[in-house]
N, C-alpha and C positions, 0 to 999 in steps of 0.2 A: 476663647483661644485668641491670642494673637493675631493681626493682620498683618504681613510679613511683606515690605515692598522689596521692590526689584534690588533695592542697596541694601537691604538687609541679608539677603541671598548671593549677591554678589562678592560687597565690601566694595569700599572708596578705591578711584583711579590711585594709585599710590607708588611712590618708587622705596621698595623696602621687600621685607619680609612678615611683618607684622601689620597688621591694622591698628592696632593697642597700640605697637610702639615706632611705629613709623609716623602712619596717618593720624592718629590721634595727639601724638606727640606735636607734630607740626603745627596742627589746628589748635592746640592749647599754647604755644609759643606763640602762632599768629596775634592773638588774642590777647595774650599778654604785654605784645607789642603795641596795641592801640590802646588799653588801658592806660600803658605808660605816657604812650601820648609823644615826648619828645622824642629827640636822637639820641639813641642807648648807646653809651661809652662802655657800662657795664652789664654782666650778669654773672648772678651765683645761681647753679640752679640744685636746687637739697633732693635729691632724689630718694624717694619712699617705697618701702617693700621690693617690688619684683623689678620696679624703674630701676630702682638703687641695685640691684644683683646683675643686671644681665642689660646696663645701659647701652654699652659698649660693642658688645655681642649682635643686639638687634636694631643698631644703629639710632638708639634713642636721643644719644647726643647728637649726631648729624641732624635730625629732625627738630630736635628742639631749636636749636639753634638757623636751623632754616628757618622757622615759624617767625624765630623773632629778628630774621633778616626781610621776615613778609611774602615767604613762597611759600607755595600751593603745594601739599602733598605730592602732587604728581611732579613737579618742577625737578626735570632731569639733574638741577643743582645742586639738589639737597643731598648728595653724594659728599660732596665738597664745600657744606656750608663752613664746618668749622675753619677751612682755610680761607674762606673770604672772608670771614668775622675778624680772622686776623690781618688779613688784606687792610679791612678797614678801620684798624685800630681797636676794635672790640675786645677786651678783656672777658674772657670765660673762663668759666671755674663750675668742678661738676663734685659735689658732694653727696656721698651717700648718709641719707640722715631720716631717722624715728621722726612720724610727723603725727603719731598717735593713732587713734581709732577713724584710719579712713583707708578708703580703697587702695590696693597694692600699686598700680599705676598711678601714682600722683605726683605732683611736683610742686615747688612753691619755689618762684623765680624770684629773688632782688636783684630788682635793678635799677642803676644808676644812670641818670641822663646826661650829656652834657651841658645843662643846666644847671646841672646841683641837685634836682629834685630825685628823689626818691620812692619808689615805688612796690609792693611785694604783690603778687598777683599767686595764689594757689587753686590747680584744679586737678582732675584726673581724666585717664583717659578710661573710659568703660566698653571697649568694646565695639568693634566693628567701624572703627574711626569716629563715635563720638565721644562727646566730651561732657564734664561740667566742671562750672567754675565753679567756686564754694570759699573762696575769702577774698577780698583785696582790701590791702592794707588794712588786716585785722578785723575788719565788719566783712558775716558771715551775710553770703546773698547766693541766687540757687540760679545759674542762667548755661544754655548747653551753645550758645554762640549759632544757630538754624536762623531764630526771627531776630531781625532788626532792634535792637536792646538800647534804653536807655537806663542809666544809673546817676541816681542824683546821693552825694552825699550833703547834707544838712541838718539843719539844728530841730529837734524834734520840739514841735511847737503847731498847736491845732490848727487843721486847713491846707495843710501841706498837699496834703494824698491828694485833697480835691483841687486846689489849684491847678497841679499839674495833670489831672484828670481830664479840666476843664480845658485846659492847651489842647489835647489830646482830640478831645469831642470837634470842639470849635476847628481842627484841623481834618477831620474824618478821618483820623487813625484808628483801629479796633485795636485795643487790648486783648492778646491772646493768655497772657500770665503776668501774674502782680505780685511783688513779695517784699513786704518793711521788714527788717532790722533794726531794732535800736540796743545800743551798750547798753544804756540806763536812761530811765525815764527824768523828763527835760535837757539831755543831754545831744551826741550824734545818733544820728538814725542814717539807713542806707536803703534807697526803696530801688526793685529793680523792676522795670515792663520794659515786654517783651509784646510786640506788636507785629501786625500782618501788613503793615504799610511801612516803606521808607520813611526816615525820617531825615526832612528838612532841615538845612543851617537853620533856618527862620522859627523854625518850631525849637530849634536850641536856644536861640536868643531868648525866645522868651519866656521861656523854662529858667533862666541864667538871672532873668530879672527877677523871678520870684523872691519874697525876703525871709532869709534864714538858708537859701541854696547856697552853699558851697563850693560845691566841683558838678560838673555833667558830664558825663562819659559818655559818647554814642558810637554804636556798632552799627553798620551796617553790610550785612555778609558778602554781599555782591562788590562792594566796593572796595573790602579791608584790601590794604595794601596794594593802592593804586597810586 
C-alpha cells in the first residue's frame, strides 16, 4: 500500500480550482521557464486532451502562464497573469492540439526568447499539483521538478556518464535518479540527475568544461524564480 503524506491528502497551497489545472499547470510553466533560460518574448502553448477541452474553464491558461512569468501556485497573481504577460510584451497564443499517446493534462510550450533562441519544453500535470516533464527540445528525459535536476545535452561519446558522475562524488552530491537518452548511437544523447543536494554555480562550470557537453540546464526548486 501506498504511503500517503500530508500533501497528498491535502493537495498544494494553490489559487484555482484544480490541483491538475491550476497547481500543476503553474509548476510545469515555471519549469519551462528556466529551461528556456532567457527573457521569453514568446509562447505557444499546444494543449492535449482535457488541457485542450476545459483550459479556459479551470483557469489553465492563467496558470500556465503565471508558471512562465515565474509565480508560485499560491501567487494571489496568477488570477491576472495573462494581463501582465501583456503588460510585458509577451506574445501568448493557446492551442488545442493531438500530442499522441500521453496523459490528458499535457502541454508542450514553444517558446521564443528575446534572443532568438528557441526552445520546446513538454510535460504534464498528473495529479495533485505534480508534474513530469517528458521532452525538451525533442530528446525524451523523465524528471518531476521536487529534486534539484541537472540536464546536460551532449555528444554521445564513452565517459560521459562518468565524468559527470565524478563532478558529482568529488562535490558530495547524492544521486537520487539517473536517466540517458540518446536519438541514435554516436550522435545527441540527453542524460538527466536528479539529486538531494543543491547544486553549485561551480559544480556547473565544471560540468560545462566537460568535452562533448553541449548545454547544462540546472533547477533548483527552492530557488526557481528568484
Amino acid at each position: 500500500m501506498k504511503d500517503f503524506g500530508v500533501f497528498d491528502v491535502l493537495g498544494p497551497i494553490m489559487v484555482g480550482p484544480s490541483s491538475s489545472h491550476t497547481a500543476g499547470a503553474a509548476r510545469l510553466g515555471k519549469i519551462a521557464r528556466t529551461i528556456a533560460g532567457d527573457d521569453i518574448s514568446e509562447v505557444k502553448f499546444l494543449l492535449h486532451g482535457s488541457f485542450g477541452k476545459t483550459y479556459a474553464g479551470h483557469g489553465t491558461d492563467r496558470a500556465l502562464v503565471a508558471g512562465i512569468l515565474g509565480m508560485e501556485p499560491s501567487d494571489d497573481r496568477l488570477r491576472y497573469a495573462i494581463d501582465i504577460a501583456k503588460e510585458k510584451g509577451m506574445k501568448i497564443e493557446f492551442i488545442e492540439h493531438d500530442l499522441g499517446d500521453v496523459h490528458p493534462n499535457t502541454v508542450k510550450f514553444l517558446i521564443k526568447c528575446k534572443t532568438g533562441k528557441e526552445c520546446e519544453v513538454m510535460g504534464s500535470s498528473i495529479g495533485g499539483g505534480c508534474i513530469e516533464i517528458k521532452e525538451i527540445n525533442g530528446n525524451q528525459v523523465q524528471l518531476t521538478g521536487v529534486y534539484p535536476t541537472i540536464i546536460t545535452c551532449h555528444e554521445d561519446v564513452p565517459g560521459t556518464v562518468a565524468k559527470v558522475s565524478e563532478i558529482l562524488y568529488e562535490n558530495d552530491i547524492n544521486i537520487a535518479f539517473m536517466k540517458l537518452v540518446r536519438s541514435q548511437k554516436g550522435k545527441g544523447a540527453t542524460m538527466t540527475f536528479e539529486v538531494d543536494n543543491k547544486i553549485s554555480d561551480e559544480v556547473v562550470e565544471k560540468i560545462k568544461e566537460i568535452a562533448g557537453i553541449n548545454r547544462v540546464i540546472v533547477m533548483n526548486p527552492a530557488e526557481d524564480g528568484e
